[in-house]
N, C-alpha and C positions, 0 to 999 in steps of 0.2 A: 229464289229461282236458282235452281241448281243443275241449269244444263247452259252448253253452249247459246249465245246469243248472236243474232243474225251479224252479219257483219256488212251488209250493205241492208240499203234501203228495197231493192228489189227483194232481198230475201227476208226483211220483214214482212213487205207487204204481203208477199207467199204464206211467211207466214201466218199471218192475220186471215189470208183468208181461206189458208186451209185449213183452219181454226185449232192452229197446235198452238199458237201463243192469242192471247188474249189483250187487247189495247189495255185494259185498265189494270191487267195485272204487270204491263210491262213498263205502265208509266209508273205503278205504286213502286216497283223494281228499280227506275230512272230516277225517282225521287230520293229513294232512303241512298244511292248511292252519291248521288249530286251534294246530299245534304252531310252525311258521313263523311264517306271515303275523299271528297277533293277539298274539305276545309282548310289541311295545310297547304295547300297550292293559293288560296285565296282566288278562286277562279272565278266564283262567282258573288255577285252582289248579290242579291235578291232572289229565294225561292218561290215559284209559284203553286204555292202547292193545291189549294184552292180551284187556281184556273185551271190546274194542268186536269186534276181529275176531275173535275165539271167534264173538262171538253174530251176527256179519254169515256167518260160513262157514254158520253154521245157517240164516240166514234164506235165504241166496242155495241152500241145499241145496230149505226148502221150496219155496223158489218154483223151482227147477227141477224139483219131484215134483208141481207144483200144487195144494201143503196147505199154503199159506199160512196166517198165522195170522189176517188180516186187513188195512186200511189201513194201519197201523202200522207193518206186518211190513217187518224193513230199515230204515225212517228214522232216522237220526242224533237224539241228541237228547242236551245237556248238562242238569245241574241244578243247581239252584245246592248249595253245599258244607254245608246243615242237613239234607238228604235223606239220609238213611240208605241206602248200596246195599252188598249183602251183599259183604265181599271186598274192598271199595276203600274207602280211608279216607277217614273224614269228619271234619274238626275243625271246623266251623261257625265257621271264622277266627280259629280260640282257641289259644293256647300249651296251653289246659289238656289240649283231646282231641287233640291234635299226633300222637299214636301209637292212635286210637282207630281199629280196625280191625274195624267191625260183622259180624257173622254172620246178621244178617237184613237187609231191606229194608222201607223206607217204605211203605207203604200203593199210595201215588203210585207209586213206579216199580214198585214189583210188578204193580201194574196195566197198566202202561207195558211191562215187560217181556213179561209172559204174553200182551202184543198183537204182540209181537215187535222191540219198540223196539230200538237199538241206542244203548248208553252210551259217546257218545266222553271225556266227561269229567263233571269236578265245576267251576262258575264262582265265582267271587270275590265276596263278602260283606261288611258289615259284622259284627263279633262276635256271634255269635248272632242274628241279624239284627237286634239292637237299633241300629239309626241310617236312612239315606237316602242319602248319597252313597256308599259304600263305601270310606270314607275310615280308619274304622276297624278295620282287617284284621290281621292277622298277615303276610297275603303282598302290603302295601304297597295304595296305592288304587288303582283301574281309572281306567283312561286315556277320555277322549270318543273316539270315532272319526269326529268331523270335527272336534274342534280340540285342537291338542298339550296347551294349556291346561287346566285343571280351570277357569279365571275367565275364559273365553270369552265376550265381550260379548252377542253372537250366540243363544246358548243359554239365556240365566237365562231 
């Protein structure tokens, strides 16, 4: 994908549904980048890549039958790793739920979902989200993405 990409969510949705971008071609887009490009930042735990293009082939079906499910419908969207989503594991940065693979969904992304959200991943946490920098994790700390640093003069 080699043109500008929307920068708000209104201007995806526009785009989607004046059918110059495509959900499935923007989520495979969200993916190779998610998965590539942010590895040194440690951003995220867990790719979904599975769920994401299951539910992007859906959205891009509504929106080419014009039953969208809303603004939503198609946008990419990570969360952080204490959100419960049915199917993909959640450990909320803990050795302890490391295998805890929920059969329901949060509150939150069910409502995310049933608007037609698409789940590219889960992001990186402090344990249970008890801290602030995310330095406390199981899957090491997240990186700044302007400086290699975590004691970047510039940023305090």
């Amino acid at each position: 994908m080699n043109r500008r990409l929307p920068a708000t969510l209104r201007e995806l949705s526009e785009c989607f549904r004046s059918k110059s971008l495509d959900p499935l071609a923007f989520t495979e887009h969200t993916l190779h980048r998610a998965s590539d490009r942010t590895k040194c930042l440690n951003a995220f735990v867990r790719i979904a890549s599975q769920t994401a293009l299951e539910q992007a082939e859906a959205s891009a079906q509504r929106h080419r039958s014009g039953s969208t499910l809303g603004p939503l419908d198609g946008a990419t969207i990570a969360v952080k790793d204490n959100f419960c989503t049915r199917n993909v594991a959640t450990t909320c940065a803990s050795r302890m739920l490391e295998s805890f693979v929920p059969t329901y969904s949060a509150t939150v992304w069910d409502r995310l979902e049933r608007g037609g959200a698409v789940l590219v991943g889960k992001t990186n946490m402090d344990q249970f989200g008890m801290g602030s920098g995310t330095v406390d994790s199981i899957f090491g700390p997240t990186r700044n993405c302007w400086s290699e640093s975590l004691e970047g003069e510039r940023f305090r």
